[in-house]
C-alpha positions in Angstrom: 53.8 52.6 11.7 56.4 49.5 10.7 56.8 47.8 13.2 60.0 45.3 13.2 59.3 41.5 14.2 62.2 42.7 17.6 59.7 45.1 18.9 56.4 43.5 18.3 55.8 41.7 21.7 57.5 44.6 24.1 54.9 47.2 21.8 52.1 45.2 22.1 53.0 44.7 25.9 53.4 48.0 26.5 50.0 49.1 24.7 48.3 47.0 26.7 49.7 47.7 30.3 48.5 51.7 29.4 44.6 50.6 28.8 44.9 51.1 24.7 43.4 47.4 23.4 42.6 48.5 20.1 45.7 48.1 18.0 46.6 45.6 15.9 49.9 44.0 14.2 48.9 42.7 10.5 51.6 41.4 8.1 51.2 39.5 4.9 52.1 35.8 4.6 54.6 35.8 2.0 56.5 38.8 4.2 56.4 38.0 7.7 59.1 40.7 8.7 57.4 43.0 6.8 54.9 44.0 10.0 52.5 47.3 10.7 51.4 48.3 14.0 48.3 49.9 13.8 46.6 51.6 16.7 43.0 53.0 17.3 42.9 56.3 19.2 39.4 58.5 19.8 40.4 61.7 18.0 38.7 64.3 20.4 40.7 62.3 23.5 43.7 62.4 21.8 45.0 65.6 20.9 48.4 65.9 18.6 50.4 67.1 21.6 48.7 63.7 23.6 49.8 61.3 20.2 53.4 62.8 20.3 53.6 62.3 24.3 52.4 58.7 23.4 54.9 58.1 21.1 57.7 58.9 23.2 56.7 57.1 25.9 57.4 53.8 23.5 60.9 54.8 22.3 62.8 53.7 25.0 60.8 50.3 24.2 63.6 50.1 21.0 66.6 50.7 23.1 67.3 47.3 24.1 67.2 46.0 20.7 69.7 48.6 19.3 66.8 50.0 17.3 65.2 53.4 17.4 61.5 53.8 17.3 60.0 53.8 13.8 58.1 56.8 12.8 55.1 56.2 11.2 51.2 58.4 10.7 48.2 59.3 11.9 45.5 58.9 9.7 41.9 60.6 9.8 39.5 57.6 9.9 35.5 57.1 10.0 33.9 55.9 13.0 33.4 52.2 12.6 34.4 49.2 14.5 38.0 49.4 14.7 37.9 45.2 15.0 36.7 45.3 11.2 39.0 47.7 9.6 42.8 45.3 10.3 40.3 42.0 9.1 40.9 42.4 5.7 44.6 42.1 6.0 44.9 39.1 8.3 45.4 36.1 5.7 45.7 32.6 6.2 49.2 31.6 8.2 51.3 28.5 7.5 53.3 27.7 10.7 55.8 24.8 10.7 55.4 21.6 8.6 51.7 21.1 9.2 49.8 24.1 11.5 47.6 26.3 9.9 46.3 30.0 11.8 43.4 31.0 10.4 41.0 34.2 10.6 37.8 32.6 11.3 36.1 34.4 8.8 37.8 32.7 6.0 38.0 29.2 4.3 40.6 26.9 4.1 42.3 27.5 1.2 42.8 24.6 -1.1 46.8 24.1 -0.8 46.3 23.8 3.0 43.6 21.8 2.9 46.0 18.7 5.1 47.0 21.4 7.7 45.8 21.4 11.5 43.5 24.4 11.4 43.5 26.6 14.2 40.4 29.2 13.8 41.1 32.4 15.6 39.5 36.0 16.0 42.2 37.2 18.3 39.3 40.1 19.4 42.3 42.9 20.9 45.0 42.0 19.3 46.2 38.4 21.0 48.4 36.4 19.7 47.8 35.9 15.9 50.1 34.2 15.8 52.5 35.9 14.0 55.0 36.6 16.4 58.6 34.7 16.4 57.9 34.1 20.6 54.7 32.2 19.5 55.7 30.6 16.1 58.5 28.9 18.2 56.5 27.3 20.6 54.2 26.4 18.0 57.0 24.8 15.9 58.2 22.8 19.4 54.2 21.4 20.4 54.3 20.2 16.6 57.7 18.9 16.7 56.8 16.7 20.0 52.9 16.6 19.9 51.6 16.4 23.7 50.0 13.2 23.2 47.4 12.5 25.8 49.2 14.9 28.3 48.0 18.2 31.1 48.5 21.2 29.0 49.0 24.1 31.4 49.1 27.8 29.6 50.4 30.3 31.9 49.6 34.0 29.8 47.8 32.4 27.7 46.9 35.3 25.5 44.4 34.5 22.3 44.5 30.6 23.9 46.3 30.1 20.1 48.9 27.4 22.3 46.4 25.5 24.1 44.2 25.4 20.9 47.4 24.0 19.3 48.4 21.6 21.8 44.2 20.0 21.8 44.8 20.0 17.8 48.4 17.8 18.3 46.8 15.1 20.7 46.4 16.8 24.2 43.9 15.4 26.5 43.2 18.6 28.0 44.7 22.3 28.5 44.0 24.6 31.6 44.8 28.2 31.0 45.4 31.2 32.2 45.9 35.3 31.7 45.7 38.2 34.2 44.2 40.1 31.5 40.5 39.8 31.2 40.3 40.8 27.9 42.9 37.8 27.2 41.0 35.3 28.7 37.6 36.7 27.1 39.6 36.1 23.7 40.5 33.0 24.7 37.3 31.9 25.7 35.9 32.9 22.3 38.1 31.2 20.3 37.6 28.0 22.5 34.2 28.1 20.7 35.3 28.7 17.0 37.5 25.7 17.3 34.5 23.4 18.8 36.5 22.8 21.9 34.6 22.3 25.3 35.4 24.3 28.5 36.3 20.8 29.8 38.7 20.4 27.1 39.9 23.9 27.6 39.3 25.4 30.4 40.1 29.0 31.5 40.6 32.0 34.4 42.2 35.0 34.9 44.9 35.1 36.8 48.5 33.6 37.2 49.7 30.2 38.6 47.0 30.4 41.2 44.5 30.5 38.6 46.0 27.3 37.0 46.3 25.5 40.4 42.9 25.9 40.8 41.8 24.8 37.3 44.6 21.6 37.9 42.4 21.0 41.2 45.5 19.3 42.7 47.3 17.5 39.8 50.4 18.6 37.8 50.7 19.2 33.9 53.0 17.1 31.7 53.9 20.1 30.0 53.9 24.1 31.0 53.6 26.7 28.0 54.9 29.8 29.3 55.2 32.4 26.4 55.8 36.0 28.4 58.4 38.2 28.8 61.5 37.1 30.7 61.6 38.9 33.7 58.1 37.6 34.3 59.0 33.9 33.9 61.8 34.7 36.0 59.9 36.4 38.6 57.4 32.8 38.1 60.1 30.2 37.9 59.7 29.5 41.5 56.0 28.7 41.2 57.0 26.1 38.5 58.0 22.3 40.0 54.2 23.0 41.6 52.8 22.7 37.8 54.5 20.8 36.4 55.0 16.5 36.6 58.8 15.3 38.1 58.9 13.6 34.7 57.5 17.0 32.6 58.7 19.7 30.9 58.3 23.5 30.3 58.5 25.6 26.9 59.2 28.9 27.5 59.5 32.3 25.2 58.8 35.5 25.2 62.8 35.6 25.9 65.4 37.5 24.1 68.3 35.2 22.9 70.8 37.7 25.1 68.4 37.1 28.0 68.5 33.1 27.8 72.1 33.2 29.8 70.7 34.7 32.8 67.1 32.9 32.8 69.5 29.4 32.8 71.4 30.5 35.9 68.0 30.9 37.7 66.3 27.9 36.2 69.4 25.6 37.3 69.6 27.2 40.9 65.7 26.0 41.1 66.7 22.5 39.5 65.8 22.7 36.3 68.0 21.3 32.9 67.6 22.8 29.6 67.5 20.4 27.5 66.4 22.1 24.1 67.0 25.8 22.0 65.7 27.2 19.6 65.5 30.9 17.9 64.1 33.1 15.4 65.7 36.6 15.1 66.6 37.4 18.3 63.6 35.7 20.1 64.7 32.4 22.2 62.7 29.6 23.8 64.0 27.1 26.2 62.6 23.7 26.9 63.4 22.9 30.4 63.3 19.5 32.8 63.7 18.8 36.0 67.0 17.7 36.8 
């Protein structure tokens, strides 16, 4: 079904959170609004009466966004690997002045040939990449490469922002997802980029997880891309991760949602001291005061 850029993350959240991995959002290049959310269900588990429950259980998904629930098909496929059928539509993605996502079955074509490449095979559907939440913190690690610094990744997805940061200059990136599948993703692309567990290393989990991997030292810079009442629910965990002197980029916000994350953030001594949007996805970057 379409699936507009507003509802990708809260749709692919909520496929997730109910057990149902194989979906997939693809999109062309040249039309990155233009998005269809496919989905993968066993046709003698899932019944019409099941699909239709299904369905309606995402609507109120929409709500917030002043949207209502795009209505899309079902469509009769083959038994295959549902992995293989959404390759052939994931193309080569430009992101900012000089990042490059690409499926890891492809070549790097000619025109991006003096673009970071960032080789991914997201597996279940993390983080391709492709959504506004991710393209802005992208865009921000470009725009002030960490340089030699901790990367810490908290929900880190497909591992596409770690992978980023190692590409801009990072000296090394701890990670984690409470999502197994996330961090088996994660781990796998590790390996298509010819990055060592040492380089990035991974666990599922939340901050405890990355304390552990930090074994006692702080990152010079958080990447927290997740939804905003779960950074808000975190925030308190963060001055533990991060260096006195560090900073924090975090998305997965709605602009209308930024408002109340600063109140908290300030009550727990942190400045904003950078904003940026796309659409009406936000990302702070934050410092202590």
């Amino acid at each position: 079904m379409p699936c507009p850029p507003d509802l990708e993350e809260s749709l692919v959240w909520k496929l997730t959170d109910l057990g149902l991995h194989r979906h997939a959002v693809q999109h062309a290049p040249g039309t990155p609004d233009q998005k269809t959310l496919l989905l993968w269900l066993p046709q003698p588990e899932w019944p019409k009466e099941q699909r239709q429950q299904l369905l309606a259980s995402l609507a109120p998904l929409a709500e917030p966004f002043g949207l209502s629930l795009p209505t899309g098909r079902w469509d009769e496929v083959a038994d295959e690997d549902w992995s293989l059928s959404w390759k052939q539509h994931w193309q080569p993605d430009p992101v900012g002045t000089g990042l490059l996502i690409l499926p890891a079955w492809l070549e790097v074509p000619p025109e991006h040939a003096q673009r970071l490449v960032i080789r991914m095979d997201p597996g279940s559907a993390f983080g391709t990449g492709s959504h506004p939440t991710t393209r802005l913190c992208l865009e921000a690690l470009e725009q002030q490469p960490p340089a030699g610094a901790l990367v810490a990744d908290l929900g880190c997805g497909s591992g596409v922002l770690g992978l980023a940061a190692l590409g801009l200059g990072a000296e090394a990136v701890v990670a984690a997802d409470t999502d197994s599948l996330a961090v088996r993703a994660t781990v796998h692309n590790r390996g298509l980029n010819q990055r060592s567990e040492a380089q990035l290393g991974v666990a599922q989990g939340s901050v405890e997880a990355l304390q552990q991997l930090l074994s006692g030292k702080r990152a010079h810079l958080l990447l927290c891309n997740i939804l905003a009442p779960v950074i808000e629910a975190l925030a308190p965990a963060f001055e533990d991760l991060v260096t006195p002197d560090g900073r924090a980029l975090l998305s997965g916000l709605l602009v209308d949602q930024a408002p109340r994350l600063k109140e908290v953030l300030a009550e727990l001594g942190w400045t904003v001291t950078a904003e940026d949007s796309q659409g009406r996805w936000g990302l702070l970057e934050i410092r202590r005061h």
